[in-house]
C-alpha positions as CSV (number, residue, x, y, z in Angstrom):
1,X,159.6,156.1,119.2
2,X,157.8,159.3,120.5
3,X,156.7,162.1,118.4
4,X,155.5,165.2,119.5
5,X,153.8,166.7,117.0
6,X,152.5,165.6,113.0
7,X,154.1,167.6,110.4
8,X,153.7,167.6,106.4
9,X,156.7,165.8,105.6
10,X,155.6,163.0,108.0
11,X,151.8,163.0,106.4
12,X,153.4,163.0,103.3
13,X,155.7,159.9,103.8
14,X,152.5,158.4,105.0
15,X,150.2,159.3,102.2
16,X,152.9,157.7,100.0
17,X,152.5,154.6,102.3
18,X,149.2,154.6,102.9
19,X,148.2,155.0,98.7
20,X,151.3,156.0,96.8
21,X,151.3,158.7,94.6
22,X,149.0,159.7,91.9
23,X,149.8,160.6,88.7
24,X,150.4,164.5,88.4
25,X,150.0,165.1,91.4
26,X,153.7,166.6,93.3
27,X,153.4,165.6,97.1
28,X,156.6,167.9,97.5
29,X,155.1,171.0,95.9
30,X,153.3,172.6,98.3
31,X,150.5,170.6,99.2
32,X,148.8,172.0,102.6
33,X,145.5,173.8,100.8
34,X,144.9,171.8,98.5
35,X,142.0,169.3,99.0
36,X,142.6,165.3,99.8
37,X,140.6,164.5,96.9
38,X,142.8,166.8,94.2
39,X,145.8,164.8,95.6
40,X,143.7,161.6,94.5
41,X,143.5,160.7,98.2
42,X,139.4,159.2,98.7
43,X,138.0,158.5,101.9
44,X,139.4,154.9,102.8
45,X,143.3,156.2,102.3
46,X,142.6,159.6,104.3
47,X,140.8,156.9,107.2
48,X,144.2,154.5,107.0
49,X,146.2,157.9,107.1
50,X,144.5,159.1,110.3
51,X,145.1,155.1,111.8
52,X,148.9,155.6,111.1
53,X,148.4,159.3,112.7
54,X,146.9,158.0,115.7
55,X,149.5,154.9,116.1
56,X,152.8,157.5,115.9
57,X,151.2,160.1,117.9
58,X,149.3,157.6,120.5
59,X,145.8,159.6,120.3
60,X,142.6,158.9,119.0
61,X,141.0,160.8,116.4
62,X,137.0,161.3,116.2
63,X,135.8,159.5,113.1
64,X,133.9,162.8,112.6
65,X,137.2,164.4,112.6
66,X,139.1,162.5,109.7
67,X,135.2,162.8,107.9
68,X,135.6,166.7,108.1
69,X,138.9,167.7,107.1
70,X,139.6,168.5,103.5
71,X,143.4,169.7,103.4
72,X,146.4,168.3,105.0
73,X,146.6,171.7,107.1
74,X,143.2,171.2,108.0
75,X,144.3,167.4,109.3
76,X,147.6,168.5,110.9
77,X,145.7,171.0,113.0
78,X,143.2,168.7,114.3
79,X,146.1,166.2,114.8
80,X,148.0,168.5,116.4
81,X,145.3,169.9,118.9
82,X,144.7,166.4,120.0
83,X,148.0,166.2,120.7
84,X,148.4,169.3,122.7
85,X,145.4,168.3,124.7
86,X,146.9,164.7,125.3
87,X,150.6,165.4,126.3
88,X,151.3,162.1,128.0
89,X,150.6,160.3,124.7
90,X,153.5,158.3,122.7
């Protein structure tokens, strides 16, 4: 399957994979600003989330990359960019 670009509703169906959901916390509100740890997301779930990124999309993400981004727009747009830079991939 080739995708061309990450979007929220794929992140969120892989958030749900990667760690479910936490308690109180809507993933289908709107959830692009708000930081990975007030969605309950930590570290290890954000590193399997940019693992599944990279497998769909066929990139590579810099570990100082997924260490950096605090919101899912912020993660999208580094996704993305790599993306744009690396057309042949997936």
């Amino acid at each position: 399957m080739s995708v061309r670009e990450a979007t929220v509703d794929g992140l969120k169906q892989i958030l749900r994979q990667v760690a479910g959901e936490v308690d109180g916390v809507d993933l289908d509100g709107d959830i692009l600003d708000r930081t990975f740890e007030e969605l309950g997301y930590d570290s290890l779930a954000l590193l399997e989330t940019g693992a599944r990124l990279e497998r769909a999309l066929g990139i590579k993400l810099d570990d100082s990359t997924l260490n950096e981004v605090q919101t899912p727009r912020q993660l999208l747009a580094a996704v993305n960019e790599k993306r744009a830079t690396h057309p042949d991939a997936a």
